[in-house]
Backbone of each chain as nested JSON, in Angstrom:
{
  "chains": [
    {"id": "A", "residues": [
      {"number": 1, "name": "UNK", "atoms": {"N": [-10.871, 33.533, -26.976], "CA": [-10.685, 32.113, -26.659], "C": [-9.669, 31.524, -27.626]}},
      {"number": 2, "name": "UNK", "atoms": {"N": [-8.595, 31.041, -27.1], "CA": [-7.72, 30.491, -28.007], "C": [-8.11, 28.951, -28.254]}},
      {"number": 3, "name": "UNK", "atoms": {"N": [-7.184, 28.371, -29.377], "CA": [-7.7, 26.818, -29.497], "C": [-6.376, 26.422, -29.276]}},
      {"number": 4, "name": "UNK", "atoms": {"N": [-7.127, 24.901, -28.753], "CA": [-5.682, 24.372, -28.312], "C": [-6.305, 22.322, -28.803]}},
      {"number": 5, "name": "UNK", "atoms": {"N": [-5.597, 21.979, -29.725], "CA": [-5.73, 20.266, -29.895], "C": [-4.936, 19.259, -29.364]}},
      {"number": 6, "name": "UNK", "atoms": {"N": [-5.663, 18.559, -28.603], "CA": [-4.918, 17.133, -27.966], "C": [-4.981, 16.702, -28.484]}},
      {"number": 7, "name": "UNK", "atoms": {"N": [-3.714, 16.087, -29.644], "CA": [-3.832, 14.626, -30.283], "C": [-3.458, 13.661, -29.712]}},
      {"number": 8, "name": "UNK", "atoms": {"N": [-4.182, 12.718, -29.854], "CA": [-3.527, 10.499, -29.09], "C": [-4.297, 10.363, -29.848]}},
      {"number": 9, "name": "UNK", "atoms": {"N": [-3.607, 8.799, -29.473], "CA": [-3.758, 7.299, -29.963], "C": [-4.336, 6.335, -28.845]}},
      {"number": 10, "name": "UNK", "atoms": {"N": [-5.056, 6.704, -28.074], "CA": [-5.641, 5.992, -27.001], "C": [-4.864, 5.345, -26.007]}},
      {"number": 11, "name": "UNK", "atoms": {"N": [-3.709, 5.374, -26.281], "CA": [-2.386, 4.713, -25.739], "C": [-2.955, 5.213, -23.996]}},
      {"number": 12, "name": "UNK", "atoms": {"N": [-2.541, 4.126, -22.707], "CA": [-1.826, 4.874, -21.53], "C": [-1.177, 6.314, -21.348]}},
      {"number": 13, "name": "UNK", "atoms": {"N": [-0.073, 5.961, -21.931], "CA": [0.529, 7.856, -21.767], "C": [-0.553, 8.956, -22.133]}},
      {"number": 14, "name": "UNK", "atoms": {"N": [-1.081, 8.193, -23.08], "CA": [-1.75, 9.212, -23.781], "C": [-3.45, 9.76, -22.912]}},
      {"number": 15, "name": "UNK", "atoms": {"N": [-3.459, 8.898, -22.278], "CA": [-4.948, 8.912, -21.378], "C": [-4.473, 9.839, -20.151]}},
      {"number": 16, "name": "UNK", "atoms": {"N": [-2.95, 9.453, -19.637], "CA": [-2.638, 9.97, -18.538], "C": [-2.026, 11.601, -18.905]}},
      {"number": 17, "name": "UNK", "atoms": {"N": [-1.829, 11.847, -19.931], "CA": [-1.413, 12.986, -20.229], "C": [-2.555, 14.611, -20.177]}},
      {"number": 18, "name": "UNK", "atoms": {"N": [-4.538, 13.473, -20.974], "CA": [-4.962, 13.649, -21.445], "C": [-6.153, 14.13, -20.005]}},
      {"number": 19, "name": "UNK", "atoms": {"N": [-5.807, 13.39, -18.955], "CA": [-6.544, 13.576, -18.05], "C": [-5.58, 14.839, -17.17]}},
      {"number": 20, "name": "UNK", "atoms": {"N": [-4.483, 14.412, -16.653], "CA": [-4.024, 15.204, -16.005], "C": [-3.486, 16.746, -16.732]}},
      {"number": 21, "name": "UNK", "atoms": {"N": [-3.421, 16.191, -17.995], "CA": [-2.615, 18.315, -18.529], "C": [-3.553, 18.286, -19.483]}},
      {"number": 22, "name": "UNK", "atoms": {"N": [-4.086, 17.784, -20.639], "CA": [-4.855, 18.494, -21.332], "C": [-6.321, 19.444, -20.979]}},
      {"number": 23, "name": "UNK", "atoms": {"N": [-6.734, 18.237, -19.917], "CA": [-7.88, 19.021, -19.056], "C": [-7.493, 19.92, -17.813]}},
      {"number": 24, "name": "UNK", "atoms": {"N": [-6.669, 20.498, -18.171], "CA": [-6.166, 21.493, -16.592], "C": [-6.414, 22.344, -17.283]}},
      {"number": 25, "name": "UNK", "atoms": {"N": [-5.701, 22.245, -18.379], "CA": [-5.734, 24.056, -19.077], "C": [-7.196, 24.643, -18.616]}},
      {"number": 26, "name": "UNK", "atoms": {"N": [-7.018, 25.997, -19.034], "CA": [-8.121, 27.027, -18.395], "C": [-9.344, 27.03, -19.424]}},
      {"number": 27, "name": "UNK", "atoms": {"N": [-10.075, 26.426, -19.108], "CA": [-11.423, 26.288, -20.07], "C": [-11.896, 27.874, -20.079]}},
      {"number": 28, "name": "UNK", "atoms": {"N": [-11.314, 28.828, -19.44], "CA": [-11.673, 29.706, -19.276], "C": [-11.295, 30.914, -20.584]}},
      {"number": 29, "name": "UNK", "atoms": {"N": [-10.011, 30.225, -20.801], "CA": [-9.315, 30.598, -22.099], "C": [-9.382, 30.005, -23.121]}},
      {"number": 30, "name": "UNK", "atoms": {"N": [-8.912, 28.459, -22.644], "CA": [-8.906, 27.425, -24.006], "C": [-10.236, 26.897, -24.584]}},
      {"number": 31, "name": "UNK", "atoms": {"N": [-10.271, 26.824, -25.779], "CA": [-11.123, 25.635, -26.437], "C": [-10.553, 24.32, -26.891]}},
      {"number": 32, "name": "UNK", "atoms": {"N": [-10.48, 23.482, -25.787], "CA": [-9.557, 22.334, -26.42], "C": [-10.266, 21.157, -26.946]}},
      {"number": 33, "name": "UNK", "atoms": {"N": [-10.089, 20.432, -28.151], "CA": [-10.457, 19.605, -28.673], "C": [-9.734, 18.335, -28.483]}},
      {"number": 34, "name": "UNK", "atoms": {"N": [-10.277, 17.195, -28.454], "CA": [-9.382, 16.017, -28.295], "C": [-9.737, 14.827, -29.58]}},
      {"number": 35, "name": "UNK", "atoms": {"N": [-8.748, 14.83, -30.335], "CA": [-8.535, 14.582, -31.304], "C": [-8.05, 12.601, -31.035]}},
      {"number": 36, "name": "UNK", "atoms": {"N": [-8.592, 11.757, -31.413], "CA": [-8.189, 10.463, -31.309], "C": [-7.757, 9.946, -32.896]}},
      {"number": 37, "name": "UNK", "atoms": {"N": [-6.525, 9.933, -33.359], "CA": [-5.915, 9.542, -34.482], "C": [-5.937, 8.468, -35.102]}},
      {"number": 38, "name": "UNK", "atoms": {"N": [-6.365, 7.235, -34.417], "CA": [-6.412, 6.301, -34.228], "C": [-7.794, 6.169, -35.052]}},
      {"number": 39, "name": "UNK", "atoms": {"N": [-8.833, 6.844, -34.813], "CA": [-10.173, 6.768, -35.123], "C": [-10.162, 7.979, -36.225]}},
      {"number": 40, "name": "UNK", "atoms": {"N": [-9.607, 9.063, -35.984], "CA": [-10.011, 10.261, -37.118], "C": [-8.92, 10.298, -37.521]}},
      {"number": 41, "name": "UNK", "atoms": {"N": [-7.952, 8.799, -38.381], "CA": [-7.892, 8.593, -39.277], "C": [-7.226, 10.262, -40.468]}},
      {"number": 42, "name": "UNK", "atoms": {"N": [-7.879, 10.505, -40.785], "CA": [-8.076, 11.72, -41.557], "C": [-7.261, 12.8, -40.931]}},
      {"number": 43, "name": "UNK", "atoms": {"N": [-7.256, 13.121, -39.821], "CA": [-6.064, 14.414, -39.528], "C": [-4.878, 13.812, -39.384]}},
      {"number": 44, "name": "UNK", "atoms": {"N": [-4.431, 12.785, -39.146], "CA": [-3.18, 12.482, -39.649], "C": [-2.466, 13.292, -40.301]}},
      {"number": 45, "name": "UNK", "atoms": {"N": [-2.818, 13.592, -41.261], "CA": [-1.947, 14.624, -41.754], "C": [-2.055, 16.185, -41.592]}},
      {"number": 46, "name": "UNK", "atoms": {"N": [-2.65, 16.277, -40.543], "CA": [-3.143, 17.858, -40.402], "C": [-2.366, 17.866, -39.142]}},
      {"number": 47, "name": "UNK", "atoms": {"N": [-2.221, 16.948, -38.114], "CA": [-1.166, 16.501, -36.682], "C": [0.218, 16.805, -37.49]}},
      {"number": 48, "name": "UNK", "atoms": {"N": [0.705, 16.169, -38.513], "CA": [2.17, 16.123, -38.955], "C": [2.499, 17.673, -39.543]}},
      {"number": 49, "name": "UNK", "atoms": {"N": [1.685, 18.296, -40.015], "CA": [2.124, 19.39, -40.888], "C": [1.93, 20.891, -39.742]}},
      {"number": 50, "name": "UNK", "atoms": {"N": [1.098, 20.284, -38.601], "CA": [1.362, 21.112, -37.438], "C": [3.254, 20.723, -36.509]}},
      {"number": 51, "name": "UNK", "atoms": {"N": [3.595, 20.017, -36.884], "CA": [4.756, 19.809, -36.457], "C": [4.562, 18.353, -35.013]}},
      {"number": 52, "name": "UNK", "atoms": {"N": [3.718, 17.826, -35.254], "CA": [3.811, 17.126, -33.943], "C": [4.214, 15.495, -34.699]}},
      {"number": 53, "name": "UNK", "atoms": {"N": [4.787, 14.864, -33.737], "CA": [6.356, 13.991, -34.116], "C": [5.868, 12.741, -33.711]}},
      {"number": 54, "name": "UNK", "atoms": {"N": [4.889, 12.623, -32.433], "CA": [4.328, 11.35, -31.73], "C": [3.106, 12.129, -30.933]}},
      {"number": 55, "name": "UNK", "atoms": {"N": [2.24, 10.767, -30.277], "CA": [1.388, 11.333, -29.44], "C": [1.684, 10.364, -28.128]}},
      {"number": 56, "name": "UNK", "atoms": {"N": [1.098, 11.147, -26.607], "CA": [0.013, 12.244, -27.002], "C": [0.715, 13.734, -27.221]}},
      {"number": 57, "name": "UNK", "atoms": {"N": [0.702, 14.807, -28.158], "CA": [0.867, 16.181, -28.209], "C": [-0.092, 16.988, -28.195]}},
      {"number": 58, "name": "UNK", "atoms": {"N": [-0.061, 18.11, -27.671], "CA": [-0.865, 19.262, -27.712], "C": [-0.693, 20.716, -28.118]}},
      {"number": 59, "name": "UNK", "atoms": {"N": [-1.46, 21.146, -29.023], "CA": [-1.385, 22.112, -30.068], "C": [-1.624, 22.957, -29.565]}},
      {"number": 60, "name": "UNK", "atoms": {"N": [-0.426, 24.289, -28.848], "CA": [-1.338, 25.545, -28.868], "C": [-0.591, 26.606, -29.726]}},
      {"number": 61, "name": "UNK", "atoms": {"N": [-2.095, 27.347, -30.214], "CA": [-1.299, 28.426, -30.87], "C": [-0.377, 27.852, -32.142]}},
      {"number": 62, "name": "UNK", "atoms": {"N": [-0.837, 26.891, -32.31], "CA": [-0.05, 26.269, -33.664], "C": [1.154, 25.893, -33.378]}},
      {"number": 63, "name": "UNK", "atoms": {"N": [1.728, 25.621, -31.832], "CA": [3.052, 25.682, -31.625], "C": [2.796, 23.835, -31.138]}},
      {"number": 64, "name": "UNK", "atoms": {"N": [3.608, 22.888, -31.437], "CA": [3.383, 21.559, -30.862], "C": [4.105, 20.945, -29.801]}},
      {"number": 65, "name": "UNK", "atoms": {"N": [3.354, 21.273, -28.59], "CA": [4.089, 20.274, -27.608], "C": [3.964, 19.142, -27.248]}},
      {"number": 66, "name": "UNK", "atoms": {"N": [4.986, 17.984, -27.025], "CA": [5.0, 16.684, -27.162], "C": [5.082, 16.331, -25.677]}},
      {"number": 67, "name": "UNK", "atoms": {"N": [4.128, 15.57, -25.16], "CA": [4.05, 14.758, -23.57], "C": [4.567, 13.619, -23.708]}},
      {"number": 68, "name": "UNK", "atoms": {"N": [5.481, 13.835, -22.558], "CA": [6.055, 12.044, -22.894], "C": [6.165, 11.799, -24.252]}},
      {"number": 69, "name": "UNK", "atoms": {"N": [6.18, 10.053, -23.849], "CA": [6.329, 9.701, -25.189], "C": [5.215, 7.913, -25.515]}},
      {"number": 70, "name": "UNK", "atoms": {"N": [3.731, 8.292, -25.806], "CA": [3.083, 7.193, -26.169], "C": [3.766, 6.401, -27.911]}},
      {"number": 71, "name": "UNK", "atoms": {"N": [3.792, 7.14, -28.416], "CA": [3.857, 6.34, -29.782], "C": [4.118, 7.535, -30.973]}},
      {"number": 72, "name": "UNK", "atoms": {"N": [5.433, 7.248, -32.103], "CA": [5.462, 7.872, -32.738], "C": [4.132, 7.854, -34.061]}},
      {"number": 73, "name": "UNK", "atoms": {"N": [4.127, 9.16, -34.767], "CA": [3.583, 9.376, -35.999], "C": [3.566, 8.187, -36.473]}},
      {"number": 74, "name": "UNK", "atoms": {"N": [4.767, 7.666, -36.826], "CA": [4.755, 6.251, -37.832], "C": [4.19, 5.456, -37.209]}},
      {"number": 75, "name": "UNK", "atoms": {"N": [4.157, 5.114, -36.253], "CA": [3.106, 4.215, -35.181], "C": [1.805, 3.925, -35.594]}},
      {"number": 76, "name": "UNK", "atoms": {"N": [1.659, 5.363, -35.779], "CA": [0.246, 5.856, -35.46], "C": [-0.536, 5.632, -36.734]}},
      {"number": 77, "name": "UNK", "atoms": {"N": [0.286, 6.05, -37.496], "CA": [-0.509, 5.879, -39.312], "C": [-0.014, 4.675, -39.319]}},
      {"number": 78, "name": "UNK", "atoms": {"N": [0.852, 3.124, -38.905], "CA": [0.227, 2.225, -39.262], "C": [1.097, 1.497, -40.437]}}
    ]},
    {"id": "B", "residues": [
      {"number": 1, "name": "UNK", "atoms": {"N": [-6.96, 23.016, -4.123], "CA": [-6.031, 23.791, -4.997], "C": [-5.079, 22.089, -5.079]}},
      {"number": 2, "name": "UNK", "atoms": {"N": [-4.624, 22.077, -6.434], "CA": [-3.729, 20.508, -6.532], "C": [-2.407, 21.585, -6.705]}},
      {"number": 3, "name": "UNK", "atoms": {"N": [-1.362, 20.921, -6.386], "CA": [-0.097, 21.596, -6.834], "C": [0.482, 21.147, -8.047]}},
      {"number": 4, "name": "UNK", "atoms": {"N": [1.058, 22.301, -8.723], "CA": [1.96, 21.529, -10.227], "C": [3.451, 22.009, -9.866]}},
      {"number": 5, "name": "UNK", "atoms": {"N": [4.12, 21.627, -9.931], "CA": [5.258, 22.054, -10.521], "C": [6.299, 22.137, -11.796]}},
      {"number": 6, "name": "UNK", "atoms": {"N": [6.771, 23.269, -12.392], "CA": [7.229, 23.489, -13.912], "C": [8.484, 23.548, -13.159]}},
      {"number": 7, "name": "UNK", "atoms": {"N": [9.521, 22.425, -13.522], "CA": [10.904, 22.018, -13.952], "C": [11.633, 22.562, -14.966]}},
      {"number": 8, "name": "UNK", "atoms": {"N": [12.602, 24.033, -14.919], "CA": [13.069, 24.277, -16.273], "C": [14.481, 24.409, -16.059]}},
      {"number": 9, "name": "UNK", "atoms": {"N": [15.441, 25.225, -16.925], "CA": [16.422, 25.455, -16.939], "C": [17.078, 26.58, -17.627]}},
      {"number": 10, "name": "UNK", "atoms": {"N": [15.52, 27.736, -18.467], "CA": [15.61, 28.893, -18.984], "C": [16.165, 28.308, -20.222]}},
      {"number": 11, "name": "UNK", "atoms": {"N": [16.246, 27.198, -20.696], "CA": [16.382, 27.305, -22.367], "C": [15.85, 27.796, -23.18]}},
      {"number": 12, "name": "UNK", "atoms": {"N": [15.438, 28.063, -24.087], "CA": [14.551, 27.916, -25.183], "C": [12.971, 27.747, -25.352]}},
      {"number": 13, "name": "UNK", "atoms": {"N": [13.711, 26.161, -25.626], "CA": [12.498, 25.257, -25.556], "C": [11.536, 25.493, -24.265]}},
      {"number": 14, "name": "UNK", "atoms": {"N": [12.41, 25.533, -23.022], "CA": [12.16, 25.964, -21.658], "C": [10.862, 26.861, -21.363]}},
      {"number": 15, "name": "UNK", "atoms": {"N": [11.277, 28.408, -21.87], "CA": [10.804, 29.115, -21.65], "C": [8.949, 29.243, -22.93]}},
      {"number": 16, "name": "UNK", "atoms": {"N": [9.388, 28.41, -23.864], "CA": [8.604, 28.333, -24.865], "C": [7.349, 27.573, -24.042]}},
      {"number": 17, "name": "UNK", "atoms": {"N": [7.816, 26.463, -23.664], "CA": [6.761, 25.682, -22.54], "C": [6.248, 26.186, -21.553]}},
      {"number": 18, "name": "UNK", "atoms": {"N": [6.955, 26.933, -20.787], "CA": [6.21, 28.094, -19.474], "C": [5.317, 28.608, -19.947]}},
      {"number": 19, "name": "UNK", "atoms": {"N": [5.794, 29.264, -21.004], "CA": [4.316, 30.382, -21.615], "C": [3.397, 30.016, -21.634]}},
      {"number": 20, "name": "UNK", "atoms": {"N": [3.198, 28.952, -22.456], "CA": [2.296, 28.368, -23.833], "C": [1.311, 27.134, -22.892]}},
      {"number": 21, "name": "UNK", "atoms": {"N": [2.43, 26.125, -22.129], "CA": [1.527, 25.334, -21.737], "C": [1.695, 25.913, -19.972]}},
      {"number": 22, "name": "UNK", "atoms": {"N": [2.431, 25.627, -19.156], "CA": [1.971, 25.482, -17.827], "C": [1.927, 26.82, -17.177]}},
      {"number": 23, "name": "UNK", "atoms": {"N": [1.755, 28.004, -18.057], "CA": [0.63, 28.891, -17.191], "C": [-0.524, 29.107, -17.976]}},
      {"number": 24, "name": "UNK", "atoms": {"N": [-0.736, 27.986, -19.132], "CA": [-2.428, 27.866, -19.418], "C": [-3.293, 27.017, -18.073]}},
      {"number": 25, "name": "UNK", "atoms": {"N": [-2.398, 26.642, -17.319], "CA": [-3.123, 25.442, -16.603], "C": [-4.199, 26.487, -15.604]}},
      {"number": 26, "name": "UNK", "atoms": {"N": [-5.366, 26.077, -15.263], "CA": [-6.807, 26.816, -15.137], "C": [-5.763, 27.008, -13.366]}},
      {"number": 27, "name": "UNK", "atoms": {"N": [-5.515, 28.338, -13.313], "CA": [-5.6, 28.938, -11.881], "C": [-5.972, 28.621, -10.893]}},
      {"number": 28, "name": "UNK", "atoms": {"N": [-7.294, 28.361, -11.129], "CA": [-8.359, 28.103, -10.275], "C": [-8.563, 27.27, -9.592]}},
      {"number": 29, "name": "UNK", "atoms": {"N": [-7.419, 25.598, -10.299], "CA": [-7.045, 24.75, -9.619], "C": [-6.126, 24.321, -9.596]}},
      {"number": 30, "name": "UNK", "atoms": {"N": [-5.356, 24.598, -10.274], "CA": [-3.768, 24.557, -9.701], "C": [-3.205, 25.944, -9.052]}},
      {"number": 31, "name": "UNK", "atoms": {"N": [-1.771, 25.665, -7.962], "CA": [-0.915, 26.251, -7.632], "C": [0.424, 25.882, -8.763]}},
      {"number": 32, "name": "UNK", "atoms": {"N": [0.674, 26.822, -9.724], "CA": [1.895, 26.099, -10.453], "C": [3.298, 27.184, -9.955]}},
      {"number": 33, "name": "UNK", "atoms": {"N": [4.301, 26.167, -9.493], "CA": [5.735, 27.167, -9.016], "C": [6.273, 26.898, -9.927]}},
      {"number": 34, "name": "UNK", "atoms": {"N": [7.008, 27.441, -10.397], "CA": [8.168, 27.574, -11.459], "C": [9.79, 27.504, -11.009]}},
      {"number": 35, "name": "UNK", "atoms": {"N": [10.509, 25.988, -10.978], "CA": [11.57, 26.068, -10.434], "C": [12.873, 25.875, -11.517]}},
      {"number": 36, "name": "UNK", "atoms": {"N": [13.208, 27.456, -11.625], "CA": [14.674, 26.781, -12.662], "C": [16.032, 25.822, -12.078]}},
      {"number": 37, "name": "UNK", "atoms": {"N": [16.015, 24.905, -12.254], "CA": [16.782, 24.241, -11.639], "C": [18.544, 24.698, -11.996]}},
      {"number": 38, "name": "UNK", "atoms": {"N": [18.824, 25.414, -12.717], "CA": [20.227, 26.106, -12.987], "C": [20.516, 26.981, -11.69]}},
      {"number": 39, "name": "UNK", "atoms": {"N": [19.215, 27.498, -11.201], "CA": [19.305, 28.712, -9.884], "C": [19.168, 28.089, -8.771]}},
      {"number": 40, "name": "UNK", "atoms": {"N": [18.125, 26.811, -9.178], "CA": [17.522, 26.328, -7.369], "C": [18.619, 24.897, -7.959]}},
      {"number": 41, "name": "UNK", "atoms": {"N": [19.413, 24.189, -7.731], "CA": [20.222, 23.292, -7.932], "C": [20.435, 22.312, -6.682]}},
      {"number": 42, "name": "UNK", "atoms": {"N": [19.892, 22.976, -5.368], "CA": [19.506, 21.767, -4.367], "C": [18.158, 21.126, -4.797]}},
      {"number": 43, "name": "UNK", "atoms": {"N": [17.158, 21.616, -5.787], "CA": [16.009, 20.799, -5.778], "C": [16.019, 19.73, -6.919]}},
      {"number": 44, "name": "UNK", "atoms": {"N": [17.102, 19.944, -7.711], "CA": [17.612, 19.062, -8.61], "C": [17.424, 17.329, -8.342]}},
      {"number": 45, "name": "UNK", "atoms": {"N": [17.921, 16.937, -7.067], "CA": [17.308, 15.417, -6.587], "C": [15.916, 15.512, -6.301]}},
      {"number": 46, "name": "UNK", "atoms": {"N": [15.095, 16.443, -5.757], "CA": [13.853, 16.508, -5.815], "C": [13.008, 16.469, -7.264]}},
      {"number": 47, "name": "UNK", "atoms": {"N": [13.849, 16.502, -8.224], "CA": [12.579, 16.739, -9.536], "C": [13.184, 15.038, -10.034]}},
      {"number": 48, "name": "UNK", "atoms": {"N": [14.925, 14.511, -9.73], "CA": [14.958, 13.633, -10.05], "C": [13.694, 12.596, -9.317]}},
      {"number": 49, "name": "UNK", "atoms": {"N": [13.889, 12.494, -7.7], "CA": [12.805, 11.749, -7.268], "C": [11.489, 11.752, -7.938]}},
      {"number": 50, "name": "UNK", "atoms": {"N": [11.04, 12.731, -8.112], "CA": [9.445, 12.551, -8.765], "C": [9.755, 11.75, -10.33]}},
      {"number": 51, "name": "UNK", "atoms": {"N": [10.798, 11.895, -10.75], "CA": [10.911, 10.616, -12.003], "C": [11.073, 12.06, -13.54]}},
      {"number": 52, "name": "UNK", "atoms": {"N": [11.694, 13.334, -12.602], "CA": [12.099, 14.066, -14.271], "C": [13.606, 13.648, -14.437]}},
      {"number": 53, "name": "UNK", "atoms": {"N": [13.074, 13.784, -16.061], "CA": [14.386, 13.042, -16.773], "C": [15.214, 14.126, -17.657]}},
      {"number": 54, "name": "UNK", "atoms": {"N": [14.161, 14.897, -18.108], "CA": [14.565, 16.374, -18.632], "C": [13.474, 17.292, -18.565]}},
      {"number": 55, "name": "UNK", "atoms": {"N": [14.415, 18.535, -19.154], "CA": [13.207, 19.76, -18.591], "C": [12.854, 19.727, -20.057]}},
      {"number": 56, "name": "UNK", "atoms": {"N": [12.115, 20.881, -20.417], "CA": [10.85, 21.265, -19.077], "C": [10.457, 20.152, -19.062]}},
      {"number": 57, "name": "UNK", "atoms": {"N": [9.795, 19.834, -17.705], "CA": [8.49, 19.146, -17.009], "C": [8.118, 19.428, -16.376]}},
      {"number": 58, "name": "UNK", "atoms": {"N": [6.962, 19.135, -16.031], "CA": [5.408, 19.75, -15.392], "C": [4.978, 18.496, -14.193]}},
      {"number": 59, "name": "UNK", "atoms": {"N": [5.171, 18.679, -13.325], "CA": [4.805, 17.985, -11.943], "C": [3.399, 17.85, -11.788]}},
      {"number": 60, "name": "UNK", "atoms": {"N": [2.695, 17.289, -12.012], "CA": [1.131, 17.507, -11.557], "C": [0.91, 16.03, -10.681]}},
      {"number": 61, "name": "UNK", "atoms": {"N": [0.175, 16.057, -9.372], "CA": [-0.275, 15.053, -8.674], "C": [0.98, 13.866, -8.585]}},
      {"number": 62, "name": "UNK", "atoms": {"N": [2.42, 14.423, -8.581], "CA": [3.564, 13.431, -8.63], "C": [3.549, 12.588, -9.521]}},
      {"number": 63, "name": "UNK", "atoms": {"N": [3.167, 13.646, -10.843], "CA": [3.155, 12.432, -12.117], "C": [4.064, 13.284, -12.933]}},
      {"number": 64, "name": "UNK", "atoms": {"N": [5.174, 13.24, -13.167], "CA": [5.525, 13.855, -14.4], "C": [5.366, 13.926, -15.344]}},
      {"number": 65, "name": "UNK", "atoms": {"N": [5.909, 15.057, -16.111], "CA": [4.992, 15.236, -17.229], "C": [6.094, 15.96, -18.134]}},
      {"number": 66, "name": "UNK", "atoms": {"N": [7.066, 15.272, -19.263], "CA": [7.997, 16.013, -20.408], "C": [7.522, 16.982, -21.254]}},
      {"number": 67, "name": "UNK", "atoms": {"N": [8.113, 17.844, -21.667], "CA": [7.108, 18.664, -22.4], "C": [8.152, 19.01, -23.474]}},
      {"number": 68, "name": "UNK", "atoms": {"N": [8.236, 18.057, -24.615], "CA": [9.382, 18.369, -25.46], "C": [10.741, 18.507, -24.793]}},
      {"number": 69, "name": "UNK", "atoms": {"N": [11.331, 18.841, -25.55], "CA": [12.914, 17.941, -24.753], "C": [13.733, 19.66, -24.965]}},
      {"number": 70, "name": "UNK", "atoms": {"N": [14.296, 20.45, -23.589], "CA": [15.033, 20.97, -23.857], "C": [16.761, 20.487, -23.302]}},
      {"number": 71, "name": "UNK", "atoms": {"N": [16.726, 19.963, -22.64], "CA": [17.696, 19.195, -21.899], "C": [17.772, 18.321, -21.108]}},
      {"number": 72, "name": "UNK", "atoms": {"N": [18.842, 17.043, -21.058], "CA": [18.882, 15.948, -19.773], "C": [18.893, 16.927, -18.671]}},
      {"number": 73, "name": "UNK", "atoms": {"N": [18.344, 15.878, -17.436], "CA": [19.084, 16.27, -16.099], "C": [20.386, 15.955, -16.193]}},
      {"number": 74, "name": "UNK", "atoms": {"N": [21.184, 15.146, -16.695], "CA": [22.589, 15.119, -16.582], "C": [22.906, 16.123, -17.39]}},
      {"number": 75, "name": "UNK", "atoms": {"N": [22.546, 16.926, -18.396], "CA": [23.175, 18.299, -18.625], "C": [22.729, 19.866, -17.411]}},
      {"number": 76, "name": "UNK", "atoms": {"N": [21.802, 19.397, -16.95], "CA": [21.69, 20.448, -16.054], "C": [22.01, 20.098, -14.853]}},
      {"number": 77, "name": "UNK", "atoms": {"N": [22.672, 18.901, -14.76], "CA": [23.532, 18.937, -13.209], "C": [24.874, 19.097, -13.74]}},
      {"number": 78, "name": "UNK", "atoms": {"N": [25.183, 18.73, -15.13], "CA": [26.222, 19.435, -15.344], "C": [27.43, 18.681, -14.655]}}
    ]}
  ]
}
């Protein structure tokens, strides 16, 4: 089972990203976690040092792909 | 079965996104086609209509979906 993290900010994009592609992936494979930044605060910096730039992004394999575009990092921390 | 469609152009970034995210998407309910638009170049107004702006993107339920930026459509219409 690989892991895979959805990070947002509760944003629109980020709901629509979060419904339609984060939950498609194959539960069959993935373990995906959904990470709200906004509230857990605290990975903030664990999102940036994975390479992800804005949310919503999704982590697989440590590799960061960026959906659309809800709101950058700096946004996000505020 | 919902249909997706993956928008690429064999870049890079392109092919990095095929892998990783849109053939994680669960089988079971999606149909995902894979159209490089450098080869298929009549469907090029078709990915514009659904609202892609660059590849890769991921078509799901006529919502697009960017997946990190490997190129404009105005570089792949060229």
């Amino acid at each position: 089972m690989k892991k895979a993290v959805f990070y947002h900010a509760g944003c629109p994009v980020c709901v629509q990203a979060e419904d339609t592609v984060a939950k498609s992936l194959d539960a069959g494979r993935f373990d995906v976690e959904f990470v709200h930044l906004g509230e857990e605060r605290s990975r903030i910096d664990e999102a940036e040092k994975l390479g992800v730039e804005s949310v919503p992004a999704l982590v697989i394999d440590g590799q960061p792909f960026h959906i659309n575009f809800g709101a950058s990092m700096k946004d996000v921390r505020g």
